[in-house]
C-alpha positions as CSV (number, residue, x, y, z in Angstrom):
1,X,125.3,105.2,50.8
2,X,123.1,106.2,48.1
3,X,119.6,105.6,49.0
4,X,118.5,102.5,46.3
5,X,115.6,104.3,43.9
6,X,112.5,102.6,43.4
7,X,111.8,99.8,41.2
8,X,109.0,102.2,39.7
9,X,111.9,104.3,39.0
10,X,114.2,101.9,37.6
11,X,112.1,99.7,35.6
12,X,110.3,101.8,32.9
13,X,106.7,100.0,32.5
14,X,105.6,100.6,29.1
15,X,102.1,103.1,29.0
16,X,99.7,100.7,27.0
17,X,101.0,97.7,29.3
18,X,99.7,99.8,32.3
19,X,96.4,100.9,30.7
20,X,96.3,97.3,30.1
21,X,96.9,96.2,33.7
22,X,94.4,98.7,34.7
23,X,91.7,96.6,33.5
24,X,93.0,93.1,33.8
25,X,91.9,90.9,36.7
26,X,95.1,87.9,37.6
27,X,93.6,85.5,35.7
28,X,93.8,87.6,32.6
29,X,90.4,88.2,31.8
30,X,89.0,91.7,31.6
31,X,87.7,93.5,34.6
32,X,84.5,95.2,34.1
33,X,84.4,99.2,34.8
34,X,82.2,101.7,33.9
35,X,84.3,102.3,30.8
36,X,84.6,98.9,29.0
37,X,80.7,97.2,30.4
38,X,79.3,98.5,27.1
39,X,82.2,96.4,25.0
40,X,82.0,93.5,27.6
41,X,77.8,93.3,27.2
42,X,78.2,93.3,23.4
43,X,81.8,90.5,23.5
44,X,79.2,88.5,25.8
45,X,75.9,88.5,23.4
46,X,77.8,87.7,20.9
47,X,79.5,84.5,21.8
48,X,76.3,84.0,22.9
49,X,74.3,84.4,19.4
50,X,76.3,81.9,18.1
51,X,74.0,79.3,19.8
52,X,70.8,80.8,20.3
53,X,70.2,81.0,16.7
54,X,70.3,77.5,15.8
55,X,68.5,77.0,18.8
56,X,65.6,79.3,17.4
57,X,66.2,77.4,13.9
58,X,65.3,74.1,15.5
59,X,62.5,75.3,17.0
60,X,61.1,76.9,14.2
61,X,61.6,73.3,12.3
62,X,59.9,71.4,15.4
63,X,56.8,73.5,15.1
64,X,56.5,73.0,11.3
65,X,57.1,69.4,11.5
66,X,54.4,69.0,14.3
67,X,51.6,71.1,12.1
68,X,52.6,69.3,9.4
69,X,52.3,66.0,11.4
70,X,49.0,67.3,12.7
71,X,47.5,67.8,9.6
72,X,48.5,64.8,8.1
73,X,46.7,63.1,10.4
74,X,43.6,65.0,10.3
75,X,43.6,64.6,6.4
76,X,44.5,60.9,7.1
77,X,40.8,60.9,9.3
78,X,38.8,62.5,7.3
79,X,39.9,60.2,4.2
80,X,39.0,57.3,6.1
81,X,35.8,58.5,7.4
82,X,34.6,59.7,4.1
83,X,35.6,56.8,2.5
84,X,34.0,54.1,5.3
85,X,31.1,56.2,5.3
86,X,30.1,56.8,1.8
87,X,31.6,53.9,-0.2
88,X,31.6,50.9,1.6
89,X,29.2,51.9,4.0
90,X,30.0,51.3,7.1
91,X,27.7,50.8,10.1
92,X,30.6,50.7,13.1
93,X,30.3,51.4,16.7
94,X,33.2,53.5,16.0
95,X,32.2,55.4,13.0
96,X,28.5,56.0,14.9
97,X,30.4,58.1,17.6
98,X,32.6,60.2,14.9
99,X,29.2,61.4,13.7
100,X,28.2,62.0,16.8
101,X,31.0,64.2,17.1
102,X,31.1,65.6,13.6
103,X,27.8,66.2,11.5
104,X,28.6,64.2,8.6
105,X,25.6,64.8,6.0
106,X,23.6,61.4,4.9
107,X,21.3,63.4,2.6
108,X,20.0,67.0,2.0
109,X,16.5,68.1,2.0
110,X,16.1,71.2,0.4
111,X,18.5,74.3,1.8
112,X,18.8,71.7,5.3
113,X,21.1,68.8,5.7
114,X,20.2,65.0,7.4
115,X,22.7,64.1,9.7
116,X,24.4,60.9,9.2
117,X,23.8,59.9,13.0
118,X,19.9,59.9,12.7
119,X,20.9,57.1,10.6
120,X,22.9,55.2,12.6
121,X,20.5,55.8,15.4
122,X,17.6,54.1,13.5
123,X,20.3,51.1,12.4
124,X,21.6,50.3,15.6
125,X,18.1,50.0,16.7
126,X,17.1,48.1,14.1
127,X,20.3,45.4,14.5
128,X,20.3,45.4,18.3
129,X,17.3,44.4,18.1
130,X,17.2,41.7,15.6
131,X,20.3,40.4,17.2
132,X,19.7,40.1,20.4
133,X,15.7,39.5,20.9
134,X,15.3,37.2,17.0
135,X,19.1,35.7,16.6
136,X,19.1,36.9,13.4
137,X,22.6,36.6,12.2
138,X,23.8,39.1,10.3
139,X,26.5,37.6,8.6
140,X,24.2,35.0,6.4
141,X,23.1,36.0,3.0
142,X,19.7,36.1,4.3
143,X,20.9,39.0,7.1
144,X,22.5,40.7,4.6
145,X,19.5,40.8,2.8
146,X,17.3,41.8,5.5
147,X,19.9,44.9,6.7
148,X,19.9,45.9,3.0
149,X,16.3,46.4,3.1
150,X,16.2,48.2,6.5
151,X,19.0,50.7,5.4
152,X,16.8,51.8,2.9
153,X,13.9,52.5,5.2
154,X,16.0,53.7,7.6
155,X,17.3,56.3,5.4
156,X,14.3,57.2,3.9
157,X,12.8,57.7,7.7
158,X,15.2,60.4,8.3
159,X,14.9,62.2,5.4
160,X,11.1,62.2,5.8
161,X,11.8,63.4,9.6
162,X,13.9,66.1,8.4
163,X,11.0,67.1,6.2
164,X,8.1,66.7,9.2
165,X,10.2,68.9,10.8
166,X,10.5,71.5,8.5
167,X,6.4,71.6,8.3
168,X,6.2,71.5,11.7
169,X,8.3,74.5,11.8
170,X,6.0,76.3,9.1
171,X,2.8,75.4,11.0
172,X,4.3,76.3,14.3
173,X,3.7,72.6,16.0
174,X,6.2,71.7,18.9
175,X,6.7,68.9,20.8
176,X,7.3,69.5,25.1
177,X,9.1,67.8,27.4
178,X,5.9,67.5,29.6
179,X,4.0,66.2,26.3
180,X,6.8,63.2,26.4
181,X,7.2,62.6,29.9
182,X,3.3,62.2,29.8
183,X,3.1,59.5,27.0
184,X,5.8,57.4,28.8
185,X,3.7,57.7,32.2
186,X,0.9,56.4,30.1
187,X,2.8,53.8,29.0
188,X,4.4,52.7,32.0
189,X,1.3,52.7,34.0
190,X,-0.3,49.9,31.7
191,X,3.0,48.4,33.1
192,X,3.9,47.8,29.3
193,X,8.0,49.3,29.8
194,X,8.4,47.4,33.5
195,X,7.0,47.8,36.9
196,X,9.9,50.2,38.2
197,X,12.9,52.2,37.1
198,X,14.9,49.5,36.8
199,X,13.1,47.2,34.8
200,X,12.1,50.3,32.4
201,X,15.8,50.8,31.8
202,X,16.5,47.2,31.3
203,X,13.5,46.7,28.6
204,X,15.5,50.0,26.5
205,X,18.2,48.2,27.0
206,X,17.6,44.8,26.2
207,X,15.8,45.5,22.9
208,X,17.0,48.7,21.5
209,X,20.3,49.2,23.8
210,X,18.7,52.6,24.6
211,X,19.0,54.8,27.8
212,X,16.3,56.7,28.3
213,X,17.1,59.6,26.6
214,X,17.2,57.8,23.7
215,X,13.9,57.0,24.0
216,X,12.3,60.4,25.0
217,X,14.3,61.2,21.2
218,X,12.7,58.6,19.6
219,X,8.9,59.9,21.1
220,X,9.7,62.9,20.3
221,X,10.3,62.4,16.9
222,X,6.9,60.1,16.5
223,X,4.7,62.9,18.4
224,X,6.0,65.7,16.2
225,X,5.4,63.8,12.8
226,X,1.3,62.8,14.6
227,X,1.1,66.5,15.8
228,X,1.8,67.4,12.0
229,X,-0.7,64.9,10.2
230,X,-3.2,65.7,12.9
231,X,-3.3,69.9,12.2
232,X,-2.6,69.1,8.5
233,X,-5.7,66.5,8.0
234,X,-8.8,68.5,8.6
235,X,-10.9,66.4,7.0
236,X,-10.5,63.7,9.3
237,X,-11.2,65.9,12.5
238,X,-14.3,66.8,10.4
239,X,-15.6,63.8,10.2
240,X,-15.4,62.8,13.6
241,X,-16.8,66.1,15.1
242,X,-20.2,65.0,13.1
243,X,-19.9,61.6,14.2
244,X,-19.6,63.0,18.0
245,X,-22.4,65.2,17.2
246,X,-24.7,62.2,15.8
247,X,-23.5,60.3,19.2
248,X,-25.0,63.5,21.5
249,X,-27.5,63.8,19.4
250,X,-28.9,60.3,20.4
251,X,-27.5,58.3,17.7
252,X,-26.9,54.4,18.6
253,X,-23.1,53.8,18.8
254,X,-23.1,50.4,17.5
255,X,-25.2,51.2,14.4
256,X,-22.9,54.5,13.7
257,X,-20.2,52.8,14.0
258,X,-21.4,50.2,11.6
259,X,-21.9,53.4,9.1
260,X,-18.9,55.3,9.6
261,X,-15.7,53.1,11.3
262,X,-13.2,53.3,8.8
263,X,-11.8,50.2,11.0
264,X,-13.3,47.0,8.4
265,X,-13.4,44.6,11.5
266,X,-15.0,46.9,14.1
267,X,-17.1,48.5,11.4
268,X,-18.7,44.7,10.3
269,X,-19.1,44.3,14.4
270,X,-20.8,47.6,15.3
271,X,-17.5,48.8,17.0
272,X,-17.0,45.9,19.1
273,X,-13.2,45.1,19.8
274,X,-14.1,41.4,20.2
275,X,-12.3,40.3,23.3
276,X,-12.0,41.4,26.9
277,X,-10.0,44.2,27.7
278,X,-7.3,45.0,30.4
279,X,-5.0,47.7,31.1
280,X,-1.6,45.6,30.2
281,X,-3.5,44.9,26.7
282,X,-0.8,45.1,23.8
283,X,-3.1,45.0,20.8
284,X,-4.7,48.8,21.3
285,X,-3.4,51.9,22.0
286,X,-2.1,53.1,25.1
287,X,-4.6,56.2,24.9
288,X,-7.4,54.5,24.3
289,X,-7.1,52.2,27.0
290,X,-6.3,55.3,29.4
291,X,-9.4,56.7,28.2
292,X,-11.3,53.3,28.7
293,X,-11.1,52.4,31.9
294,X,-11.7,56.3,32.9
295,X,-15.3,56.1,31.3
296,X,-17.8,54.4,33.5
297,X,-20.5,51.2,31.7
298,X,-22.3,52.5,28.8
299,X,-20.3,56.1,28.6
300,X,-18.6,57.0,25.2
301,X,-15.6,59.4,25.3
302,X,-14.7,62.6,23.4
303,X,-12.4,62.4,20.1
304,X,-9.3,60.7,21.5
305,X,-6.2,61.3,18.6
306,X,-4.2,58.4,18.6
307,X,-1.6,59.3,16.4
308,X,-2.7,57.3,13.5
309,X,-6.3,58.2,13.8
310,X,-8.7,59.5,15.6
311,X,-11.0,57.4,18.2
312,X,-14.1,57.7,19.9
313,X,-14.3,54.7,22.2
314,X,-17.7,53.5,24.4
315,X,-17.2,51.3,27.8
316,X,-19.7,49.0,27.1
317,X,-19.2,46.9,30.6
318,X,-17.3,45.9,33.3
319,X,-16.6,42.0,33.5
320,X,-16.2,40.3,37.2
321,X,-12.5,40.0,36.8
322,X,-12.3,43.7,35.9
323,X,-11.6,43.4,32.1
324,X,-13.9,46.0,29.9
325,X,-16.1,45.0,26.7
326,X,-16.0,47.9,24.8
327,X,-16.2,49.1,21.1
328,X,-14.7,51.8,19.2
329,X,-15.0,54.3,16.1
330,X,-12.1,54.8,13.7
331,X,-11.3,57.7,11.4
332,X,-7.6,57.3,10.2
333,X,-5.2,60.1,9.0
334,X,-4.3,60.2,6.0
335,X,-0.7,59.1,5.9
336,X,2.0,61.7,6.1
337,X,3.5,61.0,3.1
338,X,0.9,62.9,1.3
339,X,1.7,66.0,2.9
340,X,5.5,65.3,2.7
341,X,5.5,64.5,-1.0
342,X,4.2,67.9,-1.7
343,X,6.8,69.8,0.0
344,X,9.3,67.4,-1.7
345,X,8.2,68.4,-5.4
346,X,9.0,71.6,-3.7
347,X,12.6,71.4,-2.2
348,X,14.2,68.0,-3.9
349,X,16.2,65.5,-1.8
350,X,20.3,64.5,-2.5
351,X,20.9,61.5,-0.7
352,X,24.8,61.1,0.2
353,X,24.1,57.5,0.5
354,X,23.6,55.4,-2.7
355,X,21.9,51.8,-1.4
């Protein structure tokens, strides 16, 4: 018999179906060789393009919607902040720690600008205070009324602030942290803020709903504008260097003060205060107590500047319950106004805040 040939002899396979097979895995798909990868990474990509790009578009449309969002809503804020601010002038716990936060201008003197929140730090102060320690109601035409008034003070306190500031700068005057912890020891040891820690913190608290840096801002603030009227008015620290010297010089302290108190009861008493003194006193000033019952009977003291004036203050005796007699010379600053009005001529106020 004939030996049967081959079905690779008998059945002719066409040439492009066996390139075709040469490539082709069973389940028809293409397999991938060195030749065709280049053809297979580009058939890939591009099936794949077909969704990554309105992937990418949606994307592209989140991010513009979210700035857009985002800005919107910071538009939306500032609109109402302006607006609560500056027209209907609000006074709001909420609106006090924006400015906090963001230096909204309540006026301009000269080139520099008044923060709104000095404001709201002297009104909350102010209505804390009245509410809580006087029950004045707020709500009543005669609150109103009141609050009216105090926004107008309080504004034109922080503008003259901004002003002390700004000659305190000029003259070089600067108020420590040491110079403020020292007034508040003085203070505290006439036992006029509470005993302890505690009770110091309540008292803030209680009347101004202060902590105590609030407070150490607040002294601050008043030592720098009496450090200013004290280098400023010369004429004042003139006239009680000569009354010193007349004291040294053997002078009698009652009849000088008679002559030159500018304090119209003490003057008409020889200097006398008129009442029994002790170290919780409220009437007089913290330094000149201090300075008091540091003298010894019959001693007089050097020039003691009590922010408003200037002192010189005699410890005339020692009662048996351990309150002082004593008298005292006044020379009072002028007030700082005067020196604030010039520099005002100079550089003009805008106030933000019409009241």
């Amino acid at each position: 018999m004939k030996k049967i040939k081959s079905i690779k002899s008998v059945v002719k396979v066409p040439q492009k179906l066996k390139r075709r097979n040469n490539h082709t895995t069973e389940l028809g798909h293409s397999r991938v060789t060195n030749e065709t990868v280049g053809a297979h990474r580009e058939e890939v990509l591009g099936k794949a393009r077909k969704y990554i790009y309105p992937l990418q578009q949606s994307k592209h449309k989140l991010v513009v919607v979210s700035i857009t969002l985002f800005l919107l809503a910071v538009v939306t804020f500032f609109t109402y902040c302006t607006l609560a601010l500056y027209k209907f002038k609000s006074n709001s716990g909420f609106l006090y720690r924006v400015t906090q936060v963001i230096p909204f201008p309540v006026a301009r003197s000269g080139s520099d600008f008044v923060s709104y929140e000095n404001y709201f730090f002297e009104i909350n102060r102010y209505t804390h205070y009245y509410r809580t320690q006087q029950s004045l109601d707020f709500n009543s035409e005669a609150g109103q009324l009141q609050l009216a008034e105090f926004k107008k003070r309080a504004l034109e306190k922080v503008i003259n602030d901004a002003y002390i500031k700004e000659l305190a700068a000029q003259k070089g005057i600067t108020v420590s942290q040491s110079e403020v912890d020292d007034e508040i020891a003085v203070v505290r040891n006439q036992n006029r803020l509470g005993a302890n820690d505690k009770e110091f913190q309540s008292v803030l608290k209680d009347f101004w709903n202060w902590d105590e840096n609030d407070f150490k801002r607040s002294l601050k603030t008043q030592l720098l504008s009496q450090k200013v009227v004290s280098a400023l008015d010369t004429a004042t620290h003139d006239r009680a260097n000569a009354a010193l010297a007349q004291l040294k010089n053997g002078k009698d302290f009652p009849t000088l003060a008679a002559e030159a108190s500018e304090d119209p009861a003490g003057k008409a008493a020889g200097g006398s205060y008129g009442f029994p003194i002790d170290k919780t006193n409220r009437d007089i000033n913290p330094s000149t107590i201090d300075a008091l019952f540091k003298l010894k009977d019959n001693e007089y003291s050097p020039i003691i500047d009590v922010g408003y004036g200037l002192e010189i203050v005699k410890r005339v005796k020692t009662e048996a319950d351990g309150k002082l007699t004593a008298a005292h010379i006044v020379f009072n600053f002028k007030d700082a106004g005067t020196y604030i009005n010039d520099l005002k001529d100079k550089k003009k106020t805008r106030a933000y805040l019409r009241l």
